[in-house]
N, C-alpha and C positions, 0 to 999 in steps of 0.2 A: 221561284223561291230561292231564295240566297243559302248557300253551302254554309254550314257551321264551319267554326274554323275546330283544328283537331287541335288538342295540349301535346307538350311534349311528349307524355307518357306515349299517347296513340300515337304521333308520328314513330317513335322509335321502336313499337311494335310493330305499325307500318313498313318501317327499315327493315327489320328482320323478319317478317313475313315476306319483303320481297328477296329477300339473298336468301332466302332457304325455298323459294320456289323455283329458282335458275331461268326464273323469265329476268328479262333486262327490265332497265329502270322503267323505260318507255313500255313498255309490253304493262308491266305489274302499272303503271299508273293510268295508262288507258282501260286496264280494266278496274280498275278501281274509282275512276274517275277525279284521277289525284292529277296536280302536274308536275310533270317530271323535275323541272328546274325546282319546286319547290320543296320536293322531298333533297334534292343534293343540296341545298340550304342547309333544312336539318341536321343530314348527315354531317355537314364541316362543323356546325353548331353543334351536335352533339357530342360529337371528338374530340373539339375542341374543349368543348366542357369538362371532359374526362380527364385530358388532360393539364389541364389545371388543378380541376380536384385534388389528381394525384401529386403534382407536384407543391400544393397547399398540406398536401396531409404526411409530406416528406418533413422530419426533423431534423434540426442541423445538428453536423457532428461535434462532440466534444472532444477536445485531447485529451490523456491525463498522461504525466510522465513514470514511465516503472523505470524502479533501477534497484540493481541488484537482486532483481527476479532470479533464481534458479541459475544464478551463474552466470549470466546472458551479458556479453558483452557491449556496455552501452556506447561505441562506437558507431553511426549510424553507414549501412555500406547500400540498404537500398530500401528505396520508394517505390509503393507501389500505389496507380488510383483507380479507386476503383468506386463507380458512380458518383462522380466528384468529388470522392472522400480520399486525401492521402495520408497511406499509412506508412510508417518507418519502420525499416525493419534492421535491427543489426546485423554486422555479418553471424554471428553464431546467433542461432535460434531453435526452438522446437518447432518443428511442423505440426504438430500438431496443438498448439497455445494459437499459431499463424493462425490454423483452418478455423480456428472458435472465434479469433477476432473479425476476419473476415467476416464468417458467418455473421455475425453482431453487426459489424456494418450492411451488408445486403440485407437483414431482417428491418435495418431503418429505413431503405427505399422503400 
């Protein structure tokens, strides 16, 4: 009788039934009667998938120009990037205006 083939879903609990048992790949597929080379398929497939998703489900940044915010001098003295997003910073600024923009930006990753 021919093996059904498993869906994704099962092989990826597959995957994690095996790395939470701390047998090796080979070990967890012999007993399971899986084969090893085609659960490490999966697992690139699967990670791979992930991250795509993630970087599918990343929006691009917008600029908008402030001036004359709270004093803030709009000479620009430093860039910083941060998850491919560069942000300009003047030489005088609030650290704390910084930490919110920031924050805004890693809330888009």
């Amino acid at each position: 009788m021919a093996k059904r083939r498993l869906s994704r879903d099962e092989w990826r609990s597959q995957i994690e039934d095996q790395q939470r048992s701390g047998l090796t790949r080979e070990e967890y597929c012999a007993q399971q009667g899986l084969h090893p080379k085609t659960m490490m398929w999966w697992e690139r497939k699967l990670r791979n998938g992930e991250r795509r998703s993630k970087a599918r489900s990343r929006k691009a940044a917008t600029f908008v120009e402030v001036t004359g915010a709270l004093g803030i001098a709009t000479d620009l003295r430093l860039e910083l990037e941060v998850g491919g997003v560069k942000v300009r910073v003047p030489a005088v600024f609030e650290a704390d205006a910084l930490a919110r923009v920031l924050s805004v930006v890693e809330a888009r990753r």
